[in-house]
C-alpha positions as CSV (number, residue, x, y, z in Angstrom):
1,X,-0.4,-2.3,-32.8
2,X,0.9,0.1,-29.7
3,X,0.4,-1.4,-26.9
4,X,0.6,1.0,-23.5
5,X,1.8,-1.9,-20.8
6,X,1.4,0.3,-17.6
7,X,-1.2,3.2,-17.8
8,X,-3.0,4.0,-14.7
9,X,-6.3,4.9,-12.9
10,X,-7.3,6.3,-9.9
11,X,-9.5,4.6,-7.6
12,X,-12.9,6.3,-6.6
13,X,-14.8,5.7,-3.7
14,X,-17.4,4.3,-5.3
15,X,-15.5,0.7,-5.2
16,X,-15.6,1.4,-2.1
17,X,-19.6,2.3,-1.7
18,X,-20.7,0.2,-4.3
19,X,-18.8,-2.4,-5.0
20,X,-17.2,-3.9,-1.5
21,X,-18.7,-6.3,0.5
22,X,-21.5,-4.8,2.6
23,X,-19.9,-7.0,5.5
24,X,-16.6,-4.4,5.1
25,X,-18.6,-1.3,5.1
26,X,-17.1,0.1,8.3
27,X,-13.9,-0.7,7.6
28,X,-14.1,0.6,3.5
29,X,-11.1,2.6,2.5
30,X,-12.1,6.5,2.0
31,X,-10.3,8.6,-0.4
32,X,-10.5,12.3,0.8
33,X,-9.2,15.9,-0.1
34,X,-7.2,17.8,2.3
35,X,-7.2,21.6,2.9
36,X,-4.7,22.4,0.4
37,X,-5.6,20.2,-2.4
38,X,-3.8,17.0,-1.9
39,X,-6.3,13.8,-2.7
40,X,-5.4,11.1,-0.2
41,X,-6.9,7.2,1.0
42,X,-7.3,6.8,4.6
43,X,-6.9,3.1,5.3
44,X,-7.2,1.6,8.4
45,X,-6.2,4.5,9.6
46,X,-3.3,5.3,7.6
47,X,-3.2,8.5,5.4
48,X,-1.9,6.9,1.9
49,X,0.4,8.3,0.2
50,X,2.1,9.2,3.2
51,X,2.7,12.8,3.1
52,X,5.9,13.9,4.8
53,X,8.4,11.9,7.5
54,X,10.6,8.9,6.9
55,X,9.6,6.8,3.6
56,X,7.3,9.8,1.8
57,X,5.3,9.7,-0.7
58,X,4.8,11.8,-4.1
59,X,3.9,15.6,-3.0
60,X,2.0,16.0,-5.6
61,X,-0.7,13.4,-4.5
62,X,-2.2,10.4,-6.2
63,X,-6.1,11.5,-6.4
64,X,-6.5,15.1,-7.1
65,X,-3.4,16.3,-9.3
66,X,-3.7,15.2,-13.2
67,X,-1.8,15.8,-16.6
68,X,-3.2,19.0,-17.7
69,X,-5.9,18.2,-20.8
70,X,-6.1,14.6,-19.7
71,X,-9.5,13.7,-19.5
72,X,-9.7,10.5,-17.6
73,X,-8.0,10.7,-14.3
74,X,-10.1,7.4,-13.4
75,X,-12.7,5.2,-15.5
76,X,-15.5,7.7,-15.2
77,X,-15.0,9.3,-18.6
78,X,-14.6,6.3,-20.7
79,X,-14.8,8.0,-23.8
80,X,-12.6,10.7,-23.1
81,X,-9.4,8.1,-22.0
82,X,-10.1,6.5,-25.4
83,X,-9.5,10.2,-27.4
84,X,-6.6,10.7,-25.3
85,X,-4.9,7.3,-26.3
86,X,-5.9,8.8,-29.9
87,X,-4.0,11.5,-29.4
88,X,-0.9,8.8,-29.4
89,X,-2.4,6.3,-31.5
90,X,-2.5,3.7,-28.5
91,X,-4.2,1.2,-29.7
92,X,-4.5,-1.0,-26.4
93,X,-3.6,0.3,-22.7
94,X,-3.0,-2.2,-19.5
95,X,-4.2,-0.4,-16.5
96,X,-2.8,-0.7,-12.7
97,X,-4.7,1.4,-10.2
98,X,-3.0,3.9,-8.0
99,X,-3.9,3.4,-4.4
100,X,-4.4,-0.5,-4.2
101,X,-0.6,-0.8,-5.0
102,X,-0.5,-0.6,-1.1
103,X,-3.2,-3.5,-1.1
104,X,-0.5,-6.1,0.3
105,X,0.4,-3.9,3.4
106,X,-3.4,-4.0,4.7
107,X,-3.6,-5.7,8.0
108,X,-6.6,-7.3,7.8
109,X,-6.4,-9.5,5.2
110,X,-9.8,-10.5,4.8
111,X,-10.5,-6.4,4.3
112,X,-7.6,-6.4,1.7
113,X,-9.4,-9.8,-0.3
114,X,-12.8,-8.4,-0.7
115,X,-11.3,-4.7,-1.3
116,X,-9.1,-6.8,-4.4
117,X,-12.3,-8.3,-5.3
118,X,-14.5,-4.9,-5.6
119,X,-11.8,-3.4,-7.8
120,X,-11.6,-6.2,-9.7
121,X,-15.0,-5.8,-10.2
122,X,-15.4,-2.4,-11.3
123,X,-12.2,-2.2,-13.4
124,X,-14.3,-5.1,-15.7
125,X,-17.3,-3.1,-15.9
126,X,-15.5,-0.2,-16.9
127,X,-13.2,-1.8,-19.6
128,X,-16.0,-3.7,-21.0
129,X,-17.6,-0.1,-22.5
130,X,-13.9,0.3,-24.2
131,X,-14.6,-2.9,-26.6
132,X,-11.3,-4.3,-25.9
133,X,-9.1,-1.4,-26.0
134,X,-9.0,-0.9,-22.3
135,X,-7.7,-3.6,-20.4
136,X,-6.5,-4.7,-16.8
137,X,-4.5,-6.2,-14.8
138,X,-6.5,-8.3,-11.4
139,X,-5.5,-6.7,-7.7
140,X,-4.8,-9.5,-5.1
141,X,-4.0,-9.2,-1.6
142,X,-1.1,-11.5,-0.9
143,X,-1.5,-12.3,2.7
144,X,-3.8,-15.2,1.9
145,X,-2.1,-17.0,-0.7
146,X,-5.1,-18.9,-1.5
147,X,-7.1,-16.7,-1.3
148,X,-5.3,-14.7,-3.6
149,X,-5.3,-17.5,-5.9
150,X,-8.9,-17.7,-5.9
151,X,-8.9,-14.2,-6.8
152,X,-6.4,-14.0,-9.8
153,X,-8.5,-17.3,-10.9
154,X,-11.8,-15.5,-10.7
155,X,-10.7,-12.4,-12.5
156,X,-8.8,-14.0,-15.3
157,X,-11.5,-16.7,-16.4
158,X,-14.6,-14.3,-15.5
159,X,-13.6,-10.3,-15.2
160,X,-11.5,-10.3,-18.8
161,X,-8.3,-9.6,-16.8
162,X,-5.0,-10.1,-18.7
163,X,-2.2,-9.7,-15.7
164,X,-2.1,-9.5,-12.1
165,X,-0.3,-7.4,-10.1
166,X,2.0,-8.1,-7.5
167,X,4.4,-5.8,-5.2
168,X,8.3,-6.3,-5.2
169,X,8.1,-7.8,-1.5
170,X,5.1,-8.4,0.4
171,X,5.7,-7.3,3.8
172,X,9.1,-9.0,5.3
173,X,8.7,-12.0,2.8
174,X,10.3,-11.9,-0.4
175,X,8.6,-13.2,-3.8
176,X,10.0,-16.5,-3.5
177,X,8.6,-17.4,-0.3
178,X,7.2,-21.2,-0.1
179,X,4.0,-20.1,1.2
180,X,3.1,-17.9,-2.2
181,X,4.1,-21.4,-4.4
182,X,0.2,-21.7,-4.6
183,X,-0.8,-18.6,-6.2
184,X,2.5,-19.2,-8.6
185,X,0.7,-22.2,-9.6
186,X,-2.7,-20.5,-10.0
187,X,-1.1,-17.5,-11.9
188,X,0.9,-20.2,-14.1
189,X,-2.7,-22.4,-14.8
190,X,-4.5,-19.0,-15.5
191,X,-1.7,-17.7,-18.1
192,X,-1.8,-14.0,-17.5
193,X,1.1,-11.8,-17.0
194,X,2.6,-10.7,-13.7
195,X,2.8,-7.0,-13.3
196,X,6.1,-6.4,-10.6
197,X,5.1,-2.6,-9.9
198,X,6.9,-0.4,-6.9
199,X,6.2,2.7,-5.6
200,X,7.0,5.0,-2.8
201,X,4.7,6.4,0.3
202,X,2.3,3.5,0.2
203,X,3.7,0.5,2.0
204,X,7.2,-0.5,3.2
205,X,9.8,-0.4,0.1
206,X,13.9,-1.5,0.2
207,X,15.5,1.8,1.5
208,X,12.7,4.0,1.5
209,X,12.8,4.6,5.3
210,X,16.3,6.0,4.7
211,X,14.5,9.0,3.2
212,X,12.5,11.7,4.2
213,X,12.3,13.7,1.3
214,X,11.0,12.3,-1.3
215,X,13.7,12.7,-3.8
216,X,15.8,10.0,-2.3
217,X,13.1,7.3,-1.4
218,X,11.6,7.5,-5.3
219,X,15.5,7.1,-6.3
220,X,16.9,4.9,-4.3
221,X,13.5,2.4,-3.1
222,X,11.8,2.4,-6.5
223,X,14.7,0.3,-8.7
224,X,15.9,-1.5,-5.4
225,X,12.7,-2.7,-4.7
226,X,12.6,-4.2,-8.2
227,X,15.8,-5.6,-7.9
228,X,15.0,-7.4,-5.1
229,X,12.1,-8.8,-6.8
230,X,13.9,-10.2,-9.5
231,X,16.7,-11.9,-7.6
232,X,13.8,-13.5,-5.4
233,X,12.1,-14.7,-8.8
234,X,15.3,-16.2,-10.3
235,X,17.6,-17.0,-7.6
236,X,14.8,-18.6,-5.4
237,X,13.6,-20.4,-8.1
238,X,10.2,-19.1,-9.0
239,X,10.8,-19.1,-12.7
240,X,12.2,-22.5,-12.7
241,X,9.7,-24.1,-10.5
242,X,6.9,-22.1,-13.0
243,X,8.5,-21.8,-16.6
244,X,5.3,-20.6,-18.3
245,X,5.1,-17.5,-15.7
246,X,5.6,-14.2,-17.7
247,X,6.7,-11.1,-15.9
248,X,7.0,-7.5,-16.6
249,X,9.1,-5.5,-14.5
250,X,7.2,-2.0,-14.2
251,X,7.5,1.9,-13.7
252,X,11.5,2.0,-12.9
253,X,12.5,2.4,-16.8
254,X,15.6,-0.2,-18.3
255,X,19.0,1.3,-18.1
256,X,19.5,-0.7,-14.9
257,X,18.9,-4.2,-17.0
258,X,22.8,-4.6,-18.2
259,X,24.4,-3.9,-14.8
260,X,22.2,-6.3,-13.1
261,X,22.1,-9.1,-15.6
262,X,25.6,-9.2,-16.0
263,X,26.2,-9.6,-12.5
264,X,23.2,-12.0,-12.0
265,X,25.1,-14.5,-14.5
266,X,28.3,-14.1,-13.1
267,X,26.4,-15.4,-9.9
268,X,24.6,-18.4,-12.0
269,X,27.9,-19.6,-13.3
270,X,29.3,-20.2,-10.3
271,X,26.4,-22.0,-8.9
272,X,25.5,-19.5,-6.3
273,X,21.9,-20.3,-5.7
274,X,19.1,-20.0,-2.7
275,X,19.6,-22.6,0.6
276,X,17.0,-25.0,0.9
277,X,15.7,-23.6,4.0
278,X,13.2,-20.1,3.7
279,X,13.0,-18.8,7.3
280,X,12.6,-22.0,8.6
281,X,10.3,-23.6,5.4
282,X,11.5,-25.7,3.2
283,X,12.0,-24.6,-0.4
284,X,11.1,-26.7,-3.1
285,X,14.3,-27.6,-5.7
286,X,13.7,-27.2,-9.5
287,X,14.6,-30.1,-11.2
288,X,16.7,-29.7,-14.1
289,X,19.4,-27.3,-15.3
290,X,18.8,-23.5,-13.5
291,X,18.1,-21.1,-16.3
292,X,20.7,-18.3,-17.1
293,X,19.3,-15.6,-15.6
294,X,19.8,-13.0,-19.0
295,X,18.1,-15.9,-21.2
296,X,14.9,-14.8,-19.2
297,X,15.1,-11.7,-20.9
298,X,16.9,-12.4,-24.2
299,X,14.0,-15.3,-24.4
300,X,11.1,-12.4,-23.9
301,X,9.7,-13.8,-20.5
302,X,10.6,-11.1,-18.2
303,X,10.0,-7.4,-19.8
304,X,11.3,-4.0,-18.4
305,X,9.1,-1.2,-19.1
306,X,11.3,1.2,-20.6
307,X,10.6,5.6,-19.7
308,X,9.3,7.9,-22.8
309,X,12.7,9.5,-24.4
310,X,15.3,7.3,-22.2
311,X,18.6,7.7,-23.7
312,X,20.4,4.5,-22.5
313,X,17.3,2.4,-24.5
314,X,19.1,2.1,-27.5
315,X,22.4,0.4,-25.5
316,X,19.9,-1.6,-24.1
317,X,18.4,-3.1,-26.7
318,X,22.0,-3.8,-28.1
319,X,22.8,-5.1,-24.8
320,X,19.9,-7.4,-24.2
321,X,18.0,-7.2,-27.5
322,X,14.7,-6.1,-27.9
323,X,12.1,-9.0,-26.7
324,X,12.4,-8.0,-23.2
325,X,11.6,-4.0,-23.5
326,X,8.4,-2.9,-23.4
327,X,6.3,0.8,-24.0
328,X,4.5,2.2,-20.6
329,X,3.1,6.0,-21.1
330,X,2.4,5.8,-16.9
331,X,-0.6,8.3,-17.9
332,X,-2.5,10.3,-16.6
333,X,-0.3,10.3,-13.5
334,X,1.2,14.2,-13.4
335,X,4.6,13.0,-14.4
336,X,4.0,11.4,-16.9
337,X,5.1,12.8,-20.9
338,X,1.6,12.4,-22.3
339,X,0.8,12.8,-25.0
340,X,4.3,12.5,-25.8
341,X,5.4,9.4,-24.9
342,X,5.5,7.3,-27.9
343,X,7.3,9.8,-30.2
344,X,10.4,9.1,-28.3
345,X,10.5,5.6,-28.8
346,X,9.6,5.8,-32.7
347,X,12.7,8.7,-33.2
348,X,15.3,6.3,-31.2
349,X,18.2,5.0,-33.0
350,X,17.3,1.7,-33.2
351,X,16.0,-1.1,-36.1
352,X,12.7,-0.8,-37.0
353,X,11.8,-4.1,-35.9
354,X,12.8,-3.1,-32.3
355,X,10.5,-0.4,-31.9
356,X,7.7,-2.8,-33.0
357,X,8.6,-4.9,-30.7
358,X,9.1,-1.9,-27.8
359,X,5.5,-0.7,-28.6
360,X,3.7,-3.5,-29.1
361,X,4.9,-7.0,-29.7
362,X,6.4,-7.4,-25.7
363,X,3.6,-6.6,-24.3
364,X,1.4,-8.4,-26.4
365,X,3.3,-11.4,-25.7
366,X,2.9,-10.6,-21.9
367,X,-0.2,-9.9,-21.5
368,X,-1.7,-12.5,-24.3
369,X,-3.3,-9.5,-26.2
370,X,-4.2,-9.6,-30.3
371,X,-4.5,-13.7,-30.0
């Protein structure tokens, strides 16, 4: 089975109109078409992806431009996503919205929890007409933990969804922050994956404000914003303190893995660990032995999504081995290689029993699919 662990949709205003909380109606997110073409959100007030200055986003939009002969740029043409995963012989794609990545930056966090909860909504109406072949992972608006919880709860036990996404940092806090120990908890109890997915232009990113072109913020704030997430995960103790949590580190590819796991050991085994002390809250201690940080990924709970045609993926795998690499085509965004994604993988020089596990196995095991 091929499983696609990061595909994508874009997110029409009728979550907005149909789906969100009358109560929020004045405040709903619009997305909008500018003179020359470019689909953006306006969200209170900001125009996401931010177009041009310090920290840009993509130029080429995230609403109106699309891989030429895709034929589901959102969920409205359910039929037509499923011939184009045909085209690959996908058998099973994960989907993460496009705007909503920004969800964790919205001020007004009781906006940002019913906004979560109408796209939550709609993405399980519109997978359920794929029977099982199109699935999701929950939106949840970090800035009320519980709330959040609730959320991630509510999707995973009643909307069908199999992960949850989450940002690299939510605002100034990093992932390990003691007030987010309850939606750990949740997330743990529910047993879905955790989709870590960055982007540029949306919301504040590690070294993206150093930029304003947007050459350097996508190379530089993508992979460092990732990073940063993992370190908070295993150095502040978040997969100690949860040791059923499953991760999957998204959209950055996987040639980065052996650099930073190397180093992240050589840290371990000299005991270099968090303080107890968070910004002024106490941190809870894991009891036990703190896991080696490269048996997270030798041991398949933290996955890297790996680019179509990457030539470092087969040092990776001989690096790392191949339970912690997983298959993402990132369609129909326009850079994506559809429909050419999965030839790559399938013509690397690596054992056959590695590409299985690239293409389908890792994410399975993520995400809790073919059970």
């Amino acid at each position: 089975m091929i499983i696609d662990a990061d595909g994508h949709t874009h997110v029409s205003n009728v979550v907005f109109d149909e789906y969100l909380d009358p109560a929020f109606r004045a405040k709903r997110p619009r997305y909008v078409e500018l003179d020359d073409g470019r689909g953006v959100y306006i969200i209170e007030g900001r125009v996401i992806i931010k177009p041009s200055g310090w920290g840009p986003g993509t130029p080429l939009s995230i609403g109106s431009r699309r891989l030429e002969g895709c034929q589901s740029f959102g969920m409205e043409n359910i039929a037509g996503r499923l011939a184009d995963l045909d085209r690959e012989g996908i058998d099973v794609q994960v989907i993460y919205p496009n705007v909503l990545m920004s969800i964790n930056s919205f001020d007004d966090a009781a906006l940002a929890t019913a906004v979560a909860h109408a796209y939550n909504q709609w993405m399980s109406d519109r997978c359920a007409e794929s029977k099982g072949r199109l699935r999701y992972a929950a939106v949840v608006a970090l800035q009320d933990p519980l709330a959040a919880a609730d959320e991630v709860e509510y999707a995973a036990t009643k909307l069908g969804a199999v992960g949850v996404m989450v940002p690299g940092t939510v605002g100034a806090r990093t992932l390990d922050h003691p007030d987010l120990y309850p939606f750990w908890e949740r997330v743990e109890n529910c047993d879905v994956g955790v989709g870590i997915h960055t982007v540029t232009g949306m919301y504040p990113t590690v070294g993206a404000d150093l930029f304003d072109h947007f050459f350097g913020s996508k190379a530089v704030a993508m992979p460092l914003t990732l990073t940063v997430a993992l370190v908070s995960l295993i150095a502040g103790g978040i997969a100690d303190l949860f040791p059923r949590l499953r991760f999957g580190l998204l959209e950055t590819g996987c040639g980065w893995l052996p650099y930073w796991l190397e180093r992240l050991d050589d840290l371990h085994e000299r005991g270099e660990h968090e303080p107890a002390i968070y910004h002024g809250v106490l941190r809870r201690k894991p009891s036990g032995k703190r896991t080696r940080p490269s048996d997270l990924f030798t041991s398949g709970r933290m996955i890297v999504s790996c680019e179509p045609g990457e030539k470092t993926l087969p040092y990776v795998v001989s690096t790392v081995g191949d339970q912690c690499i997983m298959y993402a085509s990132d369609y129909p965004h326009p850079d994506s290689k559809w429909p050419n994604t999965v030839a790559p993988i399938q013509k690397a020089e690596m054992a056959a029993v590695a590409k299985q596990r690239i293409l389908g196995e890792n994410a399975a095991r993520l995400y809790k699919l073919g059970e």
